[in-house]
Backbone as CSV, one residue per row, in Angstrom:
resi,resn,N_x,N_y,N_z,CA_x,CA_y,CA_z,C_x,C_y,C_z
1,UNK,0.742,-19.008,-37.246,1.092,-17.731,-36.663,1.504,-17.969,-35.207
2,UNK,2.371,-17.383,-34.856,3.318,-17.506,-33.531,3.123,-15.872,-32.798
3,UNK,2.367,-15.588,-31.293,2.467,-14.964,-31.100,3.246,-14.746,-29.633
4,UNK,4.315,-13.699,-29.645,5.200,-13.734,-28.787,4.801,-12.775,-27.432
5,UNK,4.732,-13.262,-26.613,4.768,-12.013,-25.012,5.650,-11.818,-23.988
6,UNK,6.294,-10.694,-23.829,7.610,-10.515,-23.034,6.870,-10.219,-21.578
7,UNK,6.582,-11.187,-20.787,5.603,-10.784,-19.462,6.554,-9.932,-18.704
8,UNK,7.714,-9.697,-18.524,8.086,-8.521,-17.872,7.805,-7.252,-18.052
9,UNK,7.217,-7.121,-19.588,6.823,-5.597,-19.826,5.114,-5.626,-19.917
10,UNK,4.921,-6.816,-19.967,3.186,-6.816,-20.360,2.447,-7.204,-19.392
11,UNK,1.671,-6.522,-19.006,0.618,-7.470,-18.304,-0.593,-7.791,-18.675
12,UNK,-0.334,-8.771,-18.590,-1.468,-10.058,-18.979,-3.167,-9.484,-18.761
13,UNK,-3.889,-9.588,-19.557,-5.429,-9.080,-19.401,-6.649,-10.165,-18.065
14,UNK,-5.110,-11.471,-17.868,-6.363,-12.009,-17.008,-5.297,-12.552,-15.868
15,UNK,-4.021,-11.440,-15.668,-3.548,-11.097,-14.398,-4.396,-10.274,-13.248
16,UNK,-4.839,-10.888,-12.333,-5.188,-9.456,-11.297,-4.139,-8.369,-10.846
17,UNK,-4.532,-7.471,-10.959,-3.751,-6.231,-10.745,-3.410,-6.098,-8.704
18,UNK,-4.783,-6.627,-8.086,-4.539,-6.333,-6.679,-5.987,-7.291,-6.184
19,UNK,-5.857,-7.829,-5.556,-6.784,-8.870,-4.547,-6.563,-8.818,-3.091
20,UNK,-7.548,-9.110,-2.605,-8.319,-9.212,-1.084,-8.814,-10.375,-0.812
21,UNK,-8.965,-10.874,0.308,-9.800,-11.937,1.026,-10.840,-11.311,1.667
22,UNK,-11.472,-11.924,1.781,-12.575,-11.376,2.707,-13.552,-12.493,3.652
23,UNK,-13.504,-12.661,4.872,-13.668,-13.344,5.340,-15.348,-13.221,6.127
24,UNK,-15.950,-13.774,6.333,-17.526,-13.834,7.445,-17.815,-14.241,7.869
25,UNK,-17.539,-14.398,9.339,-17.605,-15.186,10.144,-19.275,-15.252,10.453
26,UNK,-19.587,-14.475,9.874,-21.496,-15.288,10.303,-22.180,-14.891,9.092
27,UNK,-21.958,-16.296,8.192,-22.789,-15.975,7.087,-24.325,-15.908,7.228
28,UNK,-25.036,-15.375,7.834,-26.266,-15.078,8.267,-26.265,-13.388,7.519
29,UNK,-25.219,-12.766,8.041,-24.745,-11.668,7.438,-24.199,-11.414,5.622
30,UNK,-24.773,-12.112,5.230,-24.124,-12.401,3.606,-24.637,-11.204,3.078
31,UNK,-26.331,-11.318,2.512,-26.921,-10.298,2.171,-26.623,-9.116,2.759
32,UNK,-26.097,-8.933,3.949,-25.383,-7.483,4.081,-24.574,-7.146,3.341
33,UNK,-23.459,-8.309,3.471,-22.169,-7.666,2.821,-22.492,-7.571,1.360
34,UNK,-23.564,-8.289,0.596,-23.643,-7.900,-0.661,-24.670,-6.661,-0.911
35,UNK,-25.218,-6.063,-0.011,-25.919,-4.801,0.073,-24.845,-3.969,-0.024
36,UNK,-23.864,-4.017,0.904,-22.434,-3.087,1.026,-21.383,-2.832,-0.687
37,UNK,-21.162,-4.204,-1.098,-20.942,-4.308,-2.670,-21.553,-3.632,-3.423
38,UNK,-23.348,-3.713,-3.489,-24.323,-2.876,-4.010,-23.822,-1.292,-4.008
39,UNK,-23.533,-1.011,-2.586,-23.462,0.168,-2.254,-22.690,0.766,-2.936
40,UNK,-21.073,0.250,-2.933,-19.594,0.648,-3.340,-20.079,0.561,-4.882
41,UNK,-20.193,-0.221,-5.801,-20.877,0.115,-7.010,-21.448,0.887,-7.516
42,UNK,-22.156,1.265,-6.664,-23.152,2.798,-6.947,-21.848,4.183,-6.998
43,UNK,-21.453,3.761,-5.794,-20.836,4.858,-5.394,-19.605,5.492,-6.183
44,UNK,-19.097,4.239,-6.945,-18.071,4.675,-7.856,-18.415,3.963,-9.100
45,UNK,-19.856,3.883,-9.502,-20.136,3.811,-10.971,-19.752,2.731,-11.374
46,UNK,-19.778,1.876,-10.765,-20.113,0.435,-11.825,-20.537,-0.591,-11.955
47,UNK,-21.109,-1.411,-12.950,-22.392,-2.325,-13.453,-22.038,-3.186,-12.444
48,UNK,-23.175,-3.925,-12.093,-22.626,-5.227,-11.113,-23.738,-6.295,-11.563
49,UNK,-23.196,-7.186,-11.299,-23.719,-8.575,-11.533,-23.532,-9.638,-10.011
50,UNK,-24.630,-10.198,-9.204,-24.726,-11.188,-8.535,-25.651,-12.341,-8.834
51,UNK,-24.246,-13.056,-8.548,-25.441,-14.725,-9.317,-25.044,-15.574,-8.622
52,UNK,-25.353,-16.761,-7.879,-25.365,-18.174,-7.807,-24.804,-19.123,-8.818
53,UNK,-23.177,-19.315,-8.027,-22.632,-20.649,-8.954,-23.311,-22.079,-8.632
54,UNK,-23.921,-22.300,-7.668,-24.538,-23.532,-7.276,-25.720,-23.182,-7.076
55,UNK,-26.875,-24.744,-7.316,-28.221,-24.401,-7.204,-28.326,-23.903,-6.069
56,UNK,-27.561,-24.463,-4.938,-28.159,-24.584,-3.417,-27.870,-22.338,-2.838
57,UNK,-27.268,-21.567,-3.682,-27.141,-20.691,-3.430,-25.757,-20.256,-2.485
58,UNK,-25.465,-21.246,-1.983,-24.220,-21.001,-1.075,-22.684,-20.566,-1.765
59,UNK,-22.821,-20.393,-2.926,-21.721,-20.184,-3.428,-21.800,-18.981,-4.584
60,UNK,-20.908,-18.030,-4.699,-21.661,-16.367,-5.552,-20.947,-16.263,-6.485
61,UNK,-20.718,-15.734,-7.210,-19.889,-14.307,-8.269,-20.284,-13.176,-8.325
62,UNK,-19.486,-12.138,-8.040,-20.197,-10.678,-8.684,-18.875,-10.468,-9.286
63,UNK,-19.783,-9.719,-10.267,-18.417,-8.893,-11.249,-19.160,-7.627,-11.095
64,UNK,-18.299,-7.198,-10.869,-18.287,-4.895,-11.023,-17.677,-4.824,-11.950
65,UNK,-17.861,-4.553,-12.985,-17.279,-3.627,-14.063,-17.174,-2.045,-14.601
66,UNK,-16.521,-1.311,-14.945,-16.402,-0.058,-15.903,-15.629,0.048,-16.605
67,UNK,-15.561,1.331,-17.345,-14.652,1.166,-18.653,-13.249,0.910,-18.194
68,UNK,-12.454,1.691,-16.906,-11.082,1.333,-16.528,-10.147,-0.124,-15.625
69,UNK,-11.691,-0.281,-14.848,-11.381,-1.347,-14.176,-12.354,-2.437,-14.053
70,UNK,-12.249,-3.989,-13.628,-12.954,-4.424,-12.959,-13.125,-5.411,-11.767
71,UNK,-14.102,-6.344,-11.374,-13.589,-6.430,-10.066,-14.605,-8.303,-10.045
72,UNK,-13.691,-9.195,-9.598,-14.912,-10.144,-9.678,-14.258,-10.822,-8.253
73,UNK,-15.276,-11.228,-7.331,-15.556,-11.736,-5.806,-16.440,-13.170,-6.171
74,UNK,-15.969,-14.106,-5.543,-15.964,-15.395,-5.752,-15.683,-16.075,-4.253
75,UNK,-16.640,-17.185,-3.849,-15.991,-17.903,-3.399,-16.271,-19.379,-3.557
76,UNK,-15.551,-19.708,-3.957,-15.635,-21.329,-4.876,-15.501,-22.252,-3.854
77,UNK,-14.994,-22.119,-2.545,-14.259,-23.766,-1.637,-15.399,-23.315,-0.411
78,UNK,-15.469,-22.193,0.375,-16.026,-22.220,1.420,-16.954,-20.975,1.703
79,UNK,-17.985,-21.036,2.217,-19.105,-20.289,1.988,-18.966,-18.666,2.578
80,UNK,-18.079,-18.967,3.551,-17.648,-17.818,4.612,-16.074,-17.019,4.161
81,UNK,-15.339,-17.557,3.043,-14.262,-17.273,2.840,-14.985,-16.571,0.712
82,UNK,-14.384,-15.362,0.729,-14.473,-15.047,-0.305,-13.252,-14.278,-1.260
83,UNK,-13.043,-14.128,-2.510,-11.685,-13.716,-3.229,-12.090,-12.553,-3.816
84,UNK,-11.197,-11.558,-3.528,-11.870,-10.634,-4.460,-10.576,-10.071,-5.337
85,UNK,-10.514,-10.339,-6.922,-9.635,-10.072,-7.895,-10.095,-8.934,-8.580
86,UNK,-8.852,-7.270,-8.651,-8.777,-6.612,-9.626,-8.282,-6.602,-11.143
87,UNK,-9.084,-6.121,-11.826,-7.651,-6.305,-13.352,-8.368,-5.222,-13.970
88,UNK,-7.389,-4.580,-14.874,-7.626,-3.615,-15.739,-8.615,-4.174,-16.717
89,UNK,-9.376,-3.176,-17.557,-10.318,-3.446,-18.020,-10.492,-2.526,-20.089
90,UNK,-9.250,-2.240,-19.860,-8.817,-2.085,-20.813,-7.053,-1.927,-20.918
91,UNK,-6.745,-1.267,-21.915,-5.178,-1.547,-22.363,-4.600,-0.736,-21.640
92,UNK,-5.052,0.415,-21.508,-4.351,1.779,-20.274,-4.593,0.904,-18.600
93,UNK,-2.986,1.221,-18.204,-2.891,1.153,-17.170,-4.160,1.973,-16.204
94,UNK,-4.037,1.178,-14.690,-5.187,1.962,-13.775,-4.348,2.731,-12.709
95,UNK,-4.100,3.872,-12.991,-3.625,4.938,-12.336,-3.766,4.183,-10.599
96,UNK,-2.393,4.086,-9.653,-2.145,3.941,-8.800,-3.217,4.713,-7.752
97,UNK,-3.054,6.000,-8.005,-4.065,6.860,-6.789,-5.628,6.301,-7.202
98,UNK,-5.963,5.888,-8.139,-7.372,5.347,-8.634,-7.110,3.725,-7.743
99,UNK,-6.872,2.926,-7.955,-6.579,1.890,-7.462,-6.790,1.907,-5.733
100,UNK,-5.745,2.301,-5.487,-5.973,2.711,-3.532,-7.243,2.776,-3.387
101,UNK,-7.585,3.953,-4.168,-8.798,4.548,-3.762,-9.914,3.482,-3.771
102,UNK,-9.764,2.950,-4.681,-11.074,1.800,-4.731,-10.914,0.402,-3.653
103,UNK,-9.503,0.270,-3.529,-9.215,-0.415,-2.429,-9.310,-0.188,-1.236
104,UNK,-9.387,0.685,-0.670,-9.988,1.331,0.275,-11.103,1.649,0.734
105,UNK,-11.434,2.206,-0.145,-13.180,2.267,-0.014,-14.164,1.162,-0.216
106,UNK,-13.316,0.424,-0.896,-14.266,-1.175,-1.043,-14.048,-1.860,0.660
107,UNK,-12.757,-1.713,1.210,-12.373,-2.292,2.516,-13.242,-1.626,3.694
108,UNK,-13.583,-0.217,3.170,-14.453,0.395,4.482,-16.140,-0.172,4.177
109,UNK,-16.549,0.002,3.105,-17.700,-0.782,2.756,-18.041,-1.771,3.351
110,UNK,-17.060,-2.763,2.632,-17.205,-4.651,3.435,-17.340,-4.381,4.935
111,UNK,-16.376,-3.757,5.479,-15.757,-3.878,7.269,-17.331,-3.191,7.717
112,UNK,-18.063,-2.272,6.964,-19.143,-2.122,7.551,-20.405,-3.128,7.852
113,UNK,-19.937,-4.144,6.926,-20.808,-5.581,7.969,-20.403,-5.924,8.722
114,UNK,-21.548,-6.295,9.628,-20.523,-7.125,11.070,-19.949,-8.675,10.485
115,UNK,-19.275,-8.826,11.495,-18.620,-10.298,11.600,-17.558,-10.389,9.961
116,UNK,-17.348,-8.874,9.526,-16.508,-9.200,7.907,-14.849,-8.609,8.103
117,UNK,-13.660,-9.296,7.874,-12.554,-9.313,7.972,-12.150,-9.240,6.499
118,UNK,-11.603,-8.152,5.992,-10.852,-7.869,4.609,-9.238,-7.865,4.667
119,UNK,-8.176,-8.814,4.139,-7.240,-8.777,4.298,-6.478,-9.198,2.636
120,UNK,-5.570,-8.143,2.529,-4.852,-8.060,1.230,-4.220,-9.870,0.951
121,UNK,-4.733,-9.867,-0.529,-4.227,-11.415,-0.631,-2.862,-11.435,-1.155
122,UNK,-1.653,-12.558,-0.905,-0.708,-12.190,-1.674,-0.749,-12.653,-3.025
């Protein structure tokens, strides 16, 4: 069986839809900014998960999930530099004004730790 995908009309389920950097210049401040994550989760309803990719703890994942969207923050190379990737979370598109909105409000969240710089990734 041969299955065909025209990526100009499709998008891919493990394309990100919209990503951020997020930067911390004093990781002393970590557990803030993941209190702030905590926060934004609550605030717009969805499951979250924080875990330790390495024993030593210096390195994270969280995934936010809900039924329309979800959201996973990673930083794999450097302790102070983190990625944060959107993607739809089912087959329906994520309404543009929904999107902003969470982009935004996730950016005022983070920026409410000190020493945290959020900048759109290309």
């Amino acid at each position: 069986m041969q299955v065909l995908a025209n990526k100009n009309t499709t998008q891919l389920a493990d394309e990100p839809i919209y990503a951020l950097n997020v930067f911390i210049d004093d990781v002393e401040q970590r557990d803030r900014l993941f209190d702030q994550l905590r926060r934004f989760s609550d605030k717009h309803a969805f499951a979250i998960r924080i875990a330790p990719t390495t024993p030593e703890d210096k390195n994270l994942i969280s995934h936010m999930w809900r039924e329309d969207i979800k959201l996973v923050m990673v930083n794999p190379f450097e302790e102070e530099k983190y990625r944060i990737y959107f993607y739809k979370n089912s087959a329906n598109a994520v309404p543009e004004d929904i999107l902003n909105l969470l982009v935004l409000e996730l950016k005022s969240f983070l920026t409410d730790t000190p020493s945290v710089i959020v900048t759109e990734r290309k």
